[in-house]
C-alpha positions in Angstrom: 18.8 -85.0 -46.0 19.6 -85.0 -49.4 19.7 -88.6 -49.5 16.2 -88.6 -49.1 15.2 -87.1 -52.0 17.2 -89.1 -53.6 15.8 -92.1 -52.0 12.4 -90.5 -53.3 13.6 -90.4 -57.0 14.9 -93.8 -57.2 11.2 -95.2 -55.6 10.0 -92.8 -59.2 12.4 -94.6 -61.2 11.3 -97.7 -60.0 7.9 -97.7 -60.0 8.9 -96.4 -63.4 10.4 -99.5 -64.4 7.3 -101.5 -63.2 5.3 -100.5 -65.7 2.5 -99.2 -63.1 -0.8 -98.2 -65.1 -1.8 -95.3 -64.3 -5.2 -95.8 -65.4 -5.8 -98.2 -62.6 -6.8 -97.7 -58.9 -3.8 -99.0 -57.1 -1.4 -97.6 -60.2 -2.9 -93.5 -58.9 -2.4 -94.7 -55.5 1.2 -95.3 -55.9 1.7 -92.2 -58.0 0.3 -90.0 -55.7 1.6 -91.4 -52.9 5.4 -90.8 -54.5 4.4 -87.4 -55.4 4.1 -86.7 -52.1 6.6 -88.8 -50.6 8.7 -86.4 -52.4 7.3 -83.2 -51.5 7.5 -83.7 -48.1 11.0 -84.8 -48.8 11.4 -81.3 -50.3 10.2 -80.1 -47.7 12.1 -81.8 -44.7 15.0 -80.5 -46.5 13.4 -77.3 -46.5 13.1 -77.1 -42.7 16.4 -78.6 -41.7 18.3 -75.5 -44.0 15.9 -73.6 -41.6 17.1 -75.1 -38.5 20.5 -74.5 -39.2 20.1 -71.3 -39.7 18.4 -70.7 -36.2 20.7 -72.9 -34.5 23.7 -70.7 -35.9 22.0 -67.3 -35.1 20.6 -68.8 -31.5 24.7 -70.1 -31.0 25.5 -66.3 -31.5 22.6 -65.0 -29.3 24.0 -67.4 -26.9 27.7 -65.8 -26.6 26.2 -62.7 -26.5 24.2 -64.1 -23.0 27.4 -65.5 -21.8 29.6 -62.2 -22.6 26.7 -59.8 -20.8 26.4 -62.6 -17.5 30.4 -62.1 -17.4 30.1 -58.2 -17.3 27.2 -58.2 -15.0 28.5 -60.9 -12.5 32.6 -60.5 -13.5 34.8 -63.2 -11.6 31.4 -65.0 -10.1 30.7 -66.2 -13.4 31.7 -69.2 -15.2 30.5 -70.3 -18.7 31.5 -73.5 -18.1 29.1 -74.0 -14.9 26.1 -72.9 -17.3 24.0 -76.2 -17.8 21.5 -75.9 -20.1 18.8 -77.9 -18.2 19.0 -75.8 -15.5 16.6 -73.4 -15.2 17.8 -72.0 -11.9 21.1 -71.1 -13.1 20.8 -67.6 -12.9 18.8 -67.2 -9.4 22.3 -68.9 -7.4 23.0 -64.8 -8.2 21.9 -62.8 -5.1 20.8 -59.6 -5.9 22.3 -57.9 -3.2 25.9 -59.2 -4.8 25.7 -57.1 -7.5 24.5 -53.6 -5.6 27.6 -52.5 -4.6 27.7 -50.7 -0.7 23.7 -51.5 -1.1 23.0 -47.9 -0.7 22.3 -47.2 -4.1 19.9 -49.7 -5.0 16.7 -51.2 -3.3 13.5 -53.6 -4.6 10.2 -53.0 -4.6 7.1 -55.1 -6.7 5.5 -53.8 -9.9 2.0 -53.4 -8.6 0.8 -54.0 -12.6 3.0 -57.1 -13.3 4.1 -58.6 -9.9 7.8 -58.8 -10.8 10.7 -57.7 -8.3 12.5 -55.2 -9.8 16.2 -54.0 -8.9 15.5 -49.7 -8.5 18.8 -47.6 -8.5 18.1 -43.7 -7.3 19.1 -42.6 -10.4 16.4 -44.4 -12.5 14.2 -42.1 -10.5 12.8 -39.0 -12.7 11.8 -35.7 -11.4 7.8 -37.2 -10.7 9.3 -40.1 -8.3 8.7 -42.5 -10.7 10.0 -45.4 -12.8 9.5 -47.6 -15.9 9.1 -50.9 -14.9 11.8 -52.9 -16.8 9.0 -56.0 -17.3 5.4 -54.6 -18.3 7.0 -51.3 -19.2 4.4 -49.7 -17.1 5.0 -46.3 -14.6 5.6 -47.2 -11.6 5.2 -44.2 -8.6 7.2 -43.9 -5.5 6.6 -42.7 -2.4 9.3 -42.0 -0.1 8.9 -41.1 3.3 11.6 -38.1 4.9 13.2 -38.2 8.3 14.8 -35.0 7.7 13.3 -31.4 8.8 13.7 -29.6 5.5 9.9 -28.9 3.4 11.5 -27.6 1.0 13.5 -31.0 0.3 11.4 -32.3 -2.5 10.2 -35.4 0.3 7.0 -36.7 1.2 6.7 -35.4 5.0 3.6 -37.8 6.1 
């Protein structure tokens, strides 16, 4: 990118050497035109340092992606299957894989933002309810008893 601001400056230097008037109509034309031929030149070099900079702290945020998909899904996961046009990567990753005996766990919808959300017993707080993950919102439970016990902390509808 540096070449074209170079390429900028020599279009100066030669308009330069033309002798353009700048008292005349087509002689502003050209200067201005060069002046900002070379501020946006300035600027395009501006913006690519910028992009680099994103692309190195994106290539970072992207191992960290890749390191928390291998904890989370351990031997099922392969960096090297990851392709970045697919969108649908992730979903080929049953929930119910990752839930261990499946006791522990169970899915229910946010009622404020729609989205399934993955509820292990111990999220639960003393109120039977949870933060939902997504919208951050409260989300209450209601849990229906088979046992005989009232005094087990159950909803006995």
């Amino acid at each position: 990118m540096e070449d074209l601001i170079k390429k900028v400056s020599y279009l100066k230097g030669y308009a330069d050497g033309l002798d353009i008037s700048p008292k005349s109509d087509e002689g502003k034309l050209i200067i201005k035109l060069l002046d900002v031929m070379s501020e946006m030149a300035e600027a395009i070099v501006d913006l690519t340092e910028s992009v680099g900079d994103i692309d190195e702290v994106v290539e970072e945020l992207d191992e960290c992606v890749f390191t928390i998909a291998d904890d989370l899904y351990g031997d099922d996961y392969d960096e090297d299957d990851y392709d970045d046009d697919d969108d649908d990567f992730f979903d080929d990753y049953e929930d119910d894989d990752y839930s261990g005996d499946g006791d522990d766990y169970f899915e229910i919808q946010c009622p404020n933002c729609g989205e399934d959300v993955m509820i292990d017993f111990g999220m639960i707080d003393d109120d039977n309810a949870i933060v939902c993950p997504n919208c951050h919102e409260e989300i209450e439970l209601e849990f229906d008893c088979d046992c005989d016990d009232d005094d087990c902390g159950h909803n006995h509808e």
